[in-house]
VEXLUMLUM-390538 format. One line per field, with one value per residue: residue number from 0; z negated, y, x negated of N, C-alpha, C in turn. Coordinates in steps of 0.001 Angstrom, whole numbers, padded with zeros to 6 digits, m for minus. Layout:
VEXLUMLUM-390538
k	[NUM  ...]
n.up	[Z  ...]
n.north	[Y  ...]
n.east	[X  ...]
ca.up	[Z  ...]
ca.north	[Y  ...]
ca.east	[X  ...]
c.up	[Z  ...]
c.north	[Y  ...]
c.east	[X  ...]
end
This chain:
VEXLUMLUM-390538
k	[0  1  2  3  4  5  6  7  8  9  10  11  12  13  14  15  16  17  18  19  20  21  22  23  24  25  26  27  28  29  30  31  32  33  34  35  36  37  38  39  40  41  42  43  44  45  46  47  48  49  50  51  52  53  54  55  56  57  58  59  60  61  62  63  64  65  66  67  68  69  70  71  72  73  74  75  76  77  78  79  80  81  82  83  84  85  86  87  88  89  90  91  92  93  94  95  96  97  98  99  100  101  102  103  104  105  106  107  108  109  110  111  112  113  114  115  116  117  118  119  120  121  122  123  124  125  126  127  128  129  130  131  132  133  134  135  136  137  138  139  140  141  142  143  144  145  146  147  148  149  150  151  152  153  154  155  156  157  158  159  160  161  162  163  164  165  166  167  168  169  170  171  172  173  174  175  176  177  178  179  180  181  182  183  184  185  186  187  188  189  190  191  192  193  194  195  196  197  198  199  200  201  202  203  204  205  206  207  208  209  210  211  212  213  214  215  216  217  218  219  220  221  222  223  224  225  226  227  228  229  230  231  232  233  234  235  236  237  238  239  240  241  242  243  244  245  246]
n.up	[m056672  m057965  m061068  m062842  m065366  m066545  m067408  m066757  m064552  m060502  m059062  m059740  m059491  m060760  m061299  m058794  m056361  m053125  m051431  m048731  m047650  m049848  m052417  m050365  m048218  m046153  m047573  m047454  m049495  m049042  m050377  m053836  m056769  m057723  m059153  m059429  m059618  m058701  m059302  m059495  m056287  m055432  m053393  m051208  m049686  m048761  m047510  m045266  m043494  m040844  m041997  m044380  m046156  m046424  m045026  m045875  m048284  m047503  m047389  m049423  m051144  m049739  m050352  m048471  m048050  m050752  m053836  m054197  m057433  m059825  m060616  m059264  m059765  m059186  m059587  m062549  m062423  m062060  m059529  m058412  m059583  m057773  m055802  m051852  m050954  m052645  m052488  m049671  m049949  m051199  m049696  m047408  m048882  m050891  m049405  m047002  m043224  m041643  m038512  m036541  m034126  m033324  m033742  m032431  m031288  m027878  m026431  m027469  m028002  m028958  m031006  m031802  m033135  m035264  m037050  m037584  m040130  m041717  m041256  m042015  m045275  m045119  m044804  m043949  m040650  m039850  m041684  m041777  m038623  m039346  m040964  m039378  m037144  m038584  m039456  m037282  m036621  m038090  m036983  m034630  m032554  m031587  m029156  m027612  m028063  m026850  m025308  m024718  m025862  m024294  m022253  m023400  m024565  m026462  m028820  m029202  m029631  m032158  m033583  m033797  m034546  m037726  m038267  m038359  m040523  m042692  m042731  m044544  m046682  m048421  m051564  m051192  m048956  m046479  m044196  m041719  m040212  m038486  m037157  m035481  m031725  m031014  m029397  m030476  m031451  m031709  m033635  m035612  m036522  m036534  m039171  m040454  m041074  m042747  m045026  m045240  m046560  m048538  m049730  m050786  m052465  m052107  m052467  m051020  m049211  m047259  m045063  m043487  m041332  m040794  m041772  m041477  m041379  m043572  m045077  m045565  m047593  m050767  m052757  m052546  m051836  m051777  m049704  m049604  m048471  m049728  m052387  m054489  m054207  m054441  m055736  m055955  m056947  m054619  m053696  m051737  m049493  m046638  m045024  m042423  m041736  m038405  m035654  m037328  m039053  m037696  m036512]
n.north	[m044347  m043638  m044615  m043745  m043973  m041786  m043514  m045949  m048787  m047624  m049707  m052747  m056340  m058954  m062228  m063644  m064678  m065612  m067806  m069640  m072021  m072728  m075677  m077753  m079773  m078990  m076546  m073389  m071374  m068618  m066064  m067277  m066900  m064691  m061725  m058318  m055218  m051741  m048635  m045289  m043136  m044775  m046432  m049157  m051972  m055168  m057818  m060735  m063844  m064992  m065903  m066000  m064431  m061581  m060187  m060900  m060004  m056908  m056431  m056953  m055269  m052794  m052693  m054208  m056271  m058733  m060528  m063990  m065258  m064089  m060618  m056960  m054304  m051292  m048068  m048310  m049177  m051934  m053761  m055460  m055043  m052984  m051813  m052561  m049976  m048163  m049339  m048495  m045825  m045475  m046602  m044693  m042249  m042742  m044216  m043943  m045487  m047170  m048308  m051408  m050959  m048818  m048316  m046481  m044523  m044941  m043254  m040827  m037820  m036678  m035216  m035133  m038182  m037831  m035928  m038077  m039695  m037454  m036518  m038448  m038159  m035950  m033629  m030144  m028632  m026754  m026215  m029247  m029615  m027355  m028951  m031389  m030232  m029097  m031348  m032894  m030552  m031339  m034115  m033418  m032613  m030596  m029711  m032108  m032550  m032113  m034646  m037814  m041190  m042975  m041718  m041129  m041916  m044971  m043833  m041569  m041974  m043108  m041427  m040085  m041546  m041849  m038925  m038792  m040638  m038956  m036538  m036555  m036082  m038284  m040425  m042907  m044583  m047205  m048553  m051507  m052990  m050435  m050028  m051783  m051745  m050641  m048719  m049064  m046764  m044687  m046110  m045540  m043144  m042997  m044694  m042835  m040993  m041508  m042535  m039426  m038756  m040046  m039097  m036647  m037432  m038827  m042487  m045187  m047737  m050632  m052946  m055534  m058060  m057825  m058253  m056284  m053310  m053588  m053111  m050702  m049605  m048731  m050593  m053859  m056138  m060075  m062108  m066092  m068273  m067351  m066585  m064251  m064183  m062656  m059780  m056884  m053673  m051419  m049092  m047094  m044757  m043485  m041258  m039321  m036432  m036800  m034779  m032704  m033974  m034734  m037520]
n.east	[m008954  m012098  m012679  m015496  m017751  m020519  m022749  m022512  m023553  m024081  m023480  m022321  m022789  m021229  m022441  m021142  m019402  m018596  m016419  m015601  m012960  m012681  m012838  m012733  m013693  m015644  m016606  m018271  m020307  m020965  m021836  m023154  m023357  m024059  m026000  m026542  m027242  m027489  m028201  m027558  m028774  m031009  m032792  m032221  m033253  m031493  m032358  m032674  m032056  m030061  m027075  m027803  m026646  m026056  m024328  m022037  m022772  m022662  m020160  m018451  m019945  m019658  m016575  m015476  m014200  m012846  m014898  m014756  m014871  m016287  m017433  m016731  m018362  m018042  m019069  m018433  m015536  m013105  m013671  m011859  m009657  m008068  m005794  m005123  m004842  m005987  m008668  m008895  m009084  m011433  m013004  m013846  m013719  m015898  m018459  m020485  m020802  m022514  m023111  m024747  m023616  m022251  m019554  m017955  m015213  m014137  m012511  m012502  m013873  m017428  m017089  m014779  m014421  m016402  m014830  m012817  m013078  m012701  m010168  m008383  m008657  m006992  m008218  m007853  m007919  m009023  m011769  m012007  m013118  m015472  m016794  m017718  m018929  m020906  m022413  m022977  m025081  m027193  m028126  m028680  m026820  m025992  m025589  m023756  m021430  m018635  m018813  m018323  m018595  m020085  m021116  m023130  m026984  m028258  m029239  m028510  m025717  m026211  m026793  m024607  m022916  m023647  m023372  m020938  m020845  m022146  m020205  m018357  m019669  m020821  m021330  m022642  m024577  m024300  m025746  m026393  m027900  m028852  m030607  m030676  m030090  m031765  m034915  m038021  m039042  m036861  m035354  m037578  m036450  m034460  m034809  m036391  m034297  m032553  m033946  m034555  m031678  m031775  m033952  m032724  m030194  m029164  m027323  m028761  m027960  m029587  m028780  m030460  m031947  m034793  m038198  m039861  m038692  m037213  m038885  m039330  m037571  m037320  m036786  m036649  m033875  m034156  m032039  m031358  m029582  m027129  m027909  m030140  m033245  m035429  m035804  m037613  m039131  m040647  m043440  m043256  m044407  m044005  m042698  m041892  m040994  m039144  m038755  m038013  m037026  m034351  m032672]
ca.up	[m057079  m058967  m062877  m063270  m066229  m066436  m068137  m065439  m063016  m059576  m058422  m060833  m059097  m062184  m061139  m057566  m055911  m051752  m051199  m047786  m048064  m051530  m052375  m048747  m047784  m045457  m048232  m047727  m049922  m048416  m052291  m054400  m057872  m057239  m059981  m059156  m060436  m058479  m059674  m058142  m055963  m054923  m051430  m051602  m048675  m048659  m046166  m045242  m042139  m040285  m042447  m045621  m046980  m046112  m043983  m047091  m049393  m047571  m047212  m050745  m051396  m049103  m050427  m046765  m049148  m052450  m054180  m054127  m058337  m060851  m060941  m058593  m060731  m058362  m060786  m063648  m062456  m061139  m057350  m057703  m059758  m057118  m054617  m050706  m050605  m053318  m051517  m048258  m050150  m051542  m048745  m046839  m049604  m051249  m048762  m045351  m042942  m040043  m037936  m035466  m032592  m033795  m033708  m032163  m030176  m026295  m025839  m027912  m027743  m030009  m032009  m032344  m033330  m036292  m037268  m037956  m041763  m042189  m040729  m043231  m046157  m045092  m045167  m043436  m039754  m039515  m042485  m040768  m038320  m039672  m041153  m038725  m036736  m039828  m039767  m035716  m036292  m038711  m036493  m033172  m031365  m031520  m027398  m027106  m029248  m025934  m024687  m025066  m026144  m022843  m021726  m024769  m024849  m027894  m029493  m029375  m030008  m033242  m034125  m033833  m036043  m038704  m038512  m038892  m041983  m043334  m043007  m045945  m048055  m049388  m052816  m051164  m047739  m046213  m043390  m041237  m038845  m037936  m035699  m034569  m030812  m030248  m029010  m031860  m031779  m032293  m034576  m036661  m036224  m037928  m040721  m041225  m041629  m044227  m046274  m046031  m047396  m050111  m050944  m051180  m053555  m052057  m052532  m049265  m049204  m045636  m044693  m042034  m040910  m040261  m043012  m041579  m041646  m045121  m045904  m045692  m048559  m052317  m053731  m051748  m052612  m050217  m049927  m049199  m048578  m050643  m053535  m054715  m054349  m054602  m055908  m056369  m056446  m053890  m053865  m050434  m049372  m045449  m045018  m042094  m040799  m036959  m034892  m038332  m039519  m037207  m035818]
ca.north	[m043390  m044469  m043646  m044191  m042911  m041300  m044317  m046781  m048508  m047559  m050761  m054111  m057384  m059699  m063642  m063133  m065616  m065732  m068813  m069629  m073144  m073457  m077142  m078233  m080600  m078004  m075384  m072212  m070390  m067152  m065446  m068389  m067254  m063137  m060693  m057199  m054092  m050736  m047355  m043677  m042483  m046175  m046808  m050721  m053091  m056021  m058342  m062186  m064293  m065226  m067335  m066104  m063918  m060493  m059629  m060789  m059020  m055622  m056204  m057190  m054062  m052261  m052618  m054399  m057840  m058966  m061455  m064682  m065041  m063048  m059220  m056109  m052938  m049585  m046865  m048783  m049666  m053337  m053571  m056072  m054900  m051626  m051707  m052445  m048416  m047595  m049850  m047895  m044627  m045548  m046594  m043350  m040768  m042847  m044840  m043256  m046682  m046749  m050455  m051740  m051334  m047820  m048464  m045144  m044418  m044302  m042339  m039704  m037068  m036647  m034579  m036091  m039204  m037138  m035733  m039030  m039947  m035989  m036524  m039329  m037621  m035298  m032215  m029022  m028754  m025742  m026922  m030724  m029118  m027247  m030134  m032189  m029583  m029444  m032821  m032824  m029728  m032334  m034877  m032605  m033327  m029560  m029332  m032815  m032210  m032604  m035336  m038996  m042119  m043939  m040468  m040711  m042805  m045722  m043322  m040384  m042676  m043916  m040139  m039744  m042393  m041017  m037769  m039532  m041526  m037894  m035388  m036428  m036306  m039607  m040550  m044040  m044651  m048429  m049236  m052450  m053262  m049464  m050128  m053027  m051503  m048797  m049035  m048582  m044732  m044325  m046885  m045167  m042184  m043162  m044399  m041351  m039935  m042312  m041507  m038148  m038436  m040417  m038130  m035483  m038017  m040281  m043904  m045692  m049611  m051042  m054443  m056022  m059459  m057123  m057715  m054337  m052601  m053554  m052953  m049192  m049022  m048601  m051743  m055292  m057702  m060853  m063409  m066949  m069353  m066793  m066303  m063398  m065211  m061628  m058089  m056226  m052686  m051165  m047683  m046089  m043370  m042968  m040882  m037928  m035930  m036372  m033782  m031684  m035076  m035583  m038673]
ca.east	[m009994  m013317  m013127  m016623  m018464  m021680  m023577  m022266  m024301  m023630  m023131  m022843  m022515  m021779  m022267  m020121  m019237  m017711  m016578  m014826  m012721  m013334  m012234  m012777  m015717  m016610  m016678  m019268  m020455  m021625  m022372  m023449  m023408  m025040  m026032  m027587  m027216  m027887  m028830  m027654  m029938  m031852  m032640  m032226  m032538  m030984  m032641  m032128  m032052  m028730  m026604  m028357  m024924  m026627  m023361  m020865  m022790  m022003  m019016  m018378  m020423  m018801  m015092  m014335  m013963  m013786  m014923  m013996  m015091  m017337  m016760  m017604  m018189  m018405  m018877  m017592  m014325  m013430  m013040  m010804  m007856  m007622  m005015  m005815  m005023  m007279  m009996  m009132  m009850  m013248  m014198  m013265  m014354  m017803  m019002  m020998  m020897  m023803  m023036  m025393  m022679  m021810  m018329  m017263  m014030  m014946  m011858  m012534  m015364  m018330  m016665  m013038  m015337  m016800  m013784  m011520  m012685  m012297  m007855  m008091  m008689  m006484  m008829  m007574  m007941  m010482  m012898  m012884  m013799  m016876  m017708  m018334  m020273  m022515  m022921  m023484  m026117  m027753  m028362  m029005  m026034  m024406  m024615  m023032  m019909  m017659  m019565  m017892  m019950  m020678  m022194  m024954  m027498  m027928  m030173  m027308  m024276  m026188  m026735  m023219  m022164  m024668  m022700  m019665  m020802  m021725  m019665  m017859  m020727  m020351  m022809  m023350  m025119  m024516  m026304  m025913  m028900  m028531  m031964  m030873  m029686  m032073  m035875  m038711  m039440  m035603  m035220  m038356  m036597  m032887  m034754  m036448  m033327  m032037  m035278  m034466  m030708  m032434  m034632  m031400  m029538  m027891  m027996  m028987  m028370  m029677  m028911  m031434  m032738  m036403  m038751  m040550  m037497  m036996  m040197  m039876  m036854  m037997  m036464  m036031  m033720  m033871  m030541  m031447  m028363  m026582  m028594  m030837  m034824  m036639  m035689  m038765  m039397  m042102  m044242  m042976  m044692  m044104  m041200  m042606  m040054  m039559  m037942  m037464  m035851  m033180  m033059]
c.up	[m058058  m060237  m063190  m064549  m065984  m066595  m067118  m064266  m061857  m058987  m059138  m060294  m060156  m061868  m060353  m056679  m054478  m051345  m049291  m047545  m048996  m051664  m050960  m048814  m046874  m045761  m047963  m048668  m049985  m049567  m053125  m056112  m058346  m058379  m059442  m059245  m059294  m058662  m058391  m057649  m055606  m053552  m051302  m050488  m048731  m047501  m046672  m043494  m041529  m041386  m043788  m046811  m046914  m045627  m045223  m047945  m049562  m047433  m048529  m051258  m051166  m049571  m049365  m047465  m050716  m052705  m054719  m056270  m058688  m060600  m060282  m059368  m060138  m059681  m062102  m063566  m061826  m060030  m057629  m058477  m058841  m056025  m053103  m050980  m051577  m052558  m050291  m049037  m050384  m050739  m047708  m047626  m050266  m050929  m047284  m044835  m041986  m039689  m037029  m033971  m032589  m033942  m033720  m031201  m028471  m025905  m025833  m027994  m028842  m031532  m032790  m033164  m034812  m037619  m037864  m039266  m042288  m042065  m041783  m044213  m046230  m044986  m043909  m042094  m039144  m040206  m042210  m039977  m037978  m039920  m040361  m037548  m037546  m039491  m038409  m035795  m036803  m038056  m035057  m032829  m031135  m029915  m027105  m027640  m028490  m025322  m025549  m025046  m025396  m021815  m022324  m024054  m026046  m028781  m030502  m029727  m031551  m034113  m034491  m035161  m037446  m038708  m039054  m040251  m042760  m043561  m043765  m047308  m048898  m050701  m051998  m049128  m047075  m044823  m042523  m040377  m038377  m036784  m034855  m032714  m030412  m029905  m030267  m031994  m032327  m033108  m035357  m037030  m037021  m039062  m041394  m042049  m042932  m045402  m046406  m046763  m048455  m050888  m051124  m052082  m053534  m052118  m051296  m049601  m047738  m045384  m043288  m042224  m041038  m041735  m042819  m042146  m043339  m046029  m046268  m046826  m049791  m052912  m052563  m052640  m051016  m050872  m049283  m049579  m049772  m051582  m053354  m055130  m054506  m054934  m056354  m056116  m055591  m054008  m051887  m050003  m047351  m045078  m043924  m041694  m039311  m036202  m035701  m038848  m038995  m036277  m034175]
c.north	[m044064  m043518  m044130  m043518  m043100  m042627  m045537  m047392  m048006  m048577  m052264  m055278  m058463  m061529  m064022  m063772  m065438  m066755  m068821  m071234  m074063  m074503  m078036  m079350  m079775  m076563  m074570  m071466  m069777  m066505  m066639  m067764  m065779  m062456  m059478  m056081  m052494  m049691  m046049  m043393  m043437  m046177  m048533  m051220  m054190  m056476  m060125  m062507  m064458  m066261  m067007  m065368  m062470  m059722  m059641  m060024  m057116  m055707  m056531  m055574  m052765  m051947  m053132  m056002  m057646  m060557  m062659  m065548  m064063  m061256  m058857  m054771  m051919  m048577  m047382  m049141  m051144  m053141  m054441  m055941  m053437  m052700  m051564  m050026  m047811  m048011  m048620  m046673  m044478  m046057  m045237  m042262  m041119  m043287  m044516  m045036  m046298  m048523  m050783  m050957  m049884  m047540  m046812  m045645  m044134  m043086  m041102  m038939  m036886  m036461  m034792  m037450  m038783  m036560  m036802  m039100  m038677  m036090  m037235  m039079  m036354  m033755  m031511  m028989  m027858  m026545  m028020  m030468  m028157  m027964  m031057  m031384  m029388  m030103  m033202  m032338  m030755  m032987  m034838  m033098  m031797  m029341  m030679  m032685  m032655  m033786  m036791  m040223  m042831  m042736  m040123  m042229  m043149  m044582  m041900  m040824  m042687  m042549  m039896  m040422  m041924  m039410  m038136  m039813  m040130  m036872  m035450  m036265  m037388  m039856  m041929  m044174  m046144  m048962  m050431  m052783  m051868  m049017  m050694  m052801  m050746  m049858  m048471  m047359  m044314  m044708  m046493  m043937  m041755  m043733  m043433  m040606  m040540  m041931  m040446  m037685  m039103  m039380  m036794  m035933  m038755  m041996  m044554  m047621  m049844  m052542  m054724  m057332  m059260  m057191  m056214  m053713  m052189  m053043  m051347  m048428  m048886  m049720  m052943  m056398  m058871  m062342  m064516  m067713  m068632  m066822  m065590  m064379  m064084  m060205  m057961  m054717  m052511  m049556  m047845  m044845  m043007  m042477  m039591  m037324  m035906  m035483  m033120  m032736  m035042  m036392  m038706]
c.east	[m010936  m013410  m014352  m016704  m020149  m022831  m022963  m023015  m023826  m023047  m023509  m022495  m022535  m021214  m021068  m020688  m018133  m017840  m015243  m014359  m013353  m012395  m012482  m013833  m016237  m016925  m018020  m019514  m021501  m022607  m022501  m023815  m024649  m024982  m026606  m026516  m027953  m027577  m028464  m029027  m031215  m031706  m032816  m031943  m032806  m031227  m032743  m031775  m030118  m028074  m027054  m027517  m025473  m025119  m022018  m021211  m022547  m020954  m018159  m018285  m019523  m017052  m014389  m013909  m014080  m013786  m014712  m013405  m015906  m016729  m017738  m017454  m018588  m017837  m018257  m016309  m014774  m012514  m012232  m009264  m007713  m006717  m005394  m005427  m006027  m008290  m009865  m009788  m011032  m013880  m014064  m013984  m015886  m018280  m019135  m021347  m021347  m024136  m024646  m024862  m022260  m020245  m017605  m016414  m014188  m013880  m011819  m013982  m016282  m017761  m015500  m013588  m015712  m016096  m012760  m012054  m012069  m010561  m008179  m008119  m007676  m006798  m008483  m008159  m009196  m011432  m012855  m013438  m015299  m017323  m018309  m018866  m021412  m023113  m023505  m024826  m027174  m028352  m028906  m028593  m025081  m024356  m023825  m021861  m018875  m017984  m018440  m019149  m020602  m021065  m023062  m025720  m027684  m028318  m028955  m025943  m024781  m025733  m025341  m022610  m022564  m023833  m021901  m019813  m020940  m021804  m018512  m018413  m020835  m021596  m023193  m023258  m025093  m024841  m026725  m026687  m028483  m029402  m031458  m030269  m030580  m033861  m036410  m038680  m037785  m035153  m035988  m037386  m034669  m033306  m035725  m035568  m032582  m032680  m034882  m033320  m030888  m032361  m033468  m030434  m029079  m028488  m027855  m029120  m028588  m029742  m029738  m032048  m034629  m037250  m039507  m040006  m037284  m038189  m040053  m038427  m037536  m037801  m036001  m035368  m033582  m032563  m031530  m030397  m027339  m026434  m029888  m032150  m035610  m035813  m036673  m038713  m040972  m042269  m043612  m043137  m044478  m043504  m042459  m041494  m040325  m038090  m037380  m036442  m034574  m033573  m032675]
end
């Protein structure tokens, strides 16, 4: 569980370091020596070419790794004295995850799909249930609900996943090339919807290769060879709602 306190950044990366055959001669290192600091309620993307540590740093971020030195501070605690089961929980209860690939279950139907972080938490069988019709109505998917994922198209799978990430309500939004599968209009059209759980509170990190892409968060930081070469904030005003903001 995260004992944050109030006065806490959201997210403190303090001189974090992912090294992969450290000592080696063919040592990597992915994170090279990272500071940054993010704020509740930031829409921050994190963009960088292939190879540039974009992919370690969500997953760092993320709680799916830690780091190999320096310190990760979610809510004021340190990620790395928690327990893999603490990690599993925070990533489960404060972290909504939206892949490229959407990493849904083919076996299971929209809605069973929607439903699994909800079993994981253990929440009550009716109210998971509402919830992740909420979170469906959200996204305009309440006639597919029975529908399995190789009967959507990309556009409706992604939707799905985007339910998934939340109908736990999570405070933090992490995003993964969440365009990167779909055609432009659909791809404008999931990060509409990101903008709009911004603008409702949540913090939205989006990792992408796209400088466009990136272009349309509030704050850029860019990785090169895994090191921070640009955080800047930007004025972002294009947010329209399409289709009553669901994507």
């Amino acid at each position: 569980m995260i004992r944050g306190d109030n006065m806490a950044h959201l997210v403190e990366l303090i001189d974090v370091y992912k090294i992969y055959g450290e000592g080696l001669e063919s040592e990597v290192r992915a994170l090279d020596g990272v500071s940054l600091t993010i704020e509740r309620g930031e829409f921050v993307a994190v963009v960088g070419q292939s190879g540039s540590g974009k992919s370690t740093m969500m997953n760092v971020l993320g709680c799916l790794d830690i780091p190999t030195r320096g310190d990760y501070l979610l809510d004021g605690t340190d990620v790395r004295e928690l327990s893999d089961r603490q990690l599993s929980r925070i990533r489960n209860k404060q972290i909504g995850f939206i892949f490229q690939q959407y990493n849904l279950i083919q076996s299971l139907t929209v809605l069973e799909n929607v439903e699994l972080p909800l079993i994981y938490q253990g929440i009550d069988p009716i109210d998971r249930r509402d919830m992740a019709l909420e979170a469906l109505e959200r996204v305009g998917l309440s006639e597919r609900i029975k529908h399995h994922p190789a009967e959507m198209s990309g556009g409706q799978q992604q939707r799905a996943a985007i339910a998934r990430a939340i109908a736990t309500h999570p405070p933090i939004i992490m995003a993964d090339e969440p365009t990167g599968a779909l055609d432009s209009h659909t791809g404008l059209e999931v990060l509409a919807f990101l903008q709009q759980l911004n603008n409702e509170g949540s913090t939205v990190i989006l990792i992408t290769h796209d400088n466009g892409i990136a272009a349309t968060a509030r704050r850029v930081v860019r990785l090169t060879d895994g090191r921070i070469v640009e955080d800047r904030p930007q004025d972002v005003d294009w947010y329209a709602p399409v289709n009553g903001g669901k994507p």
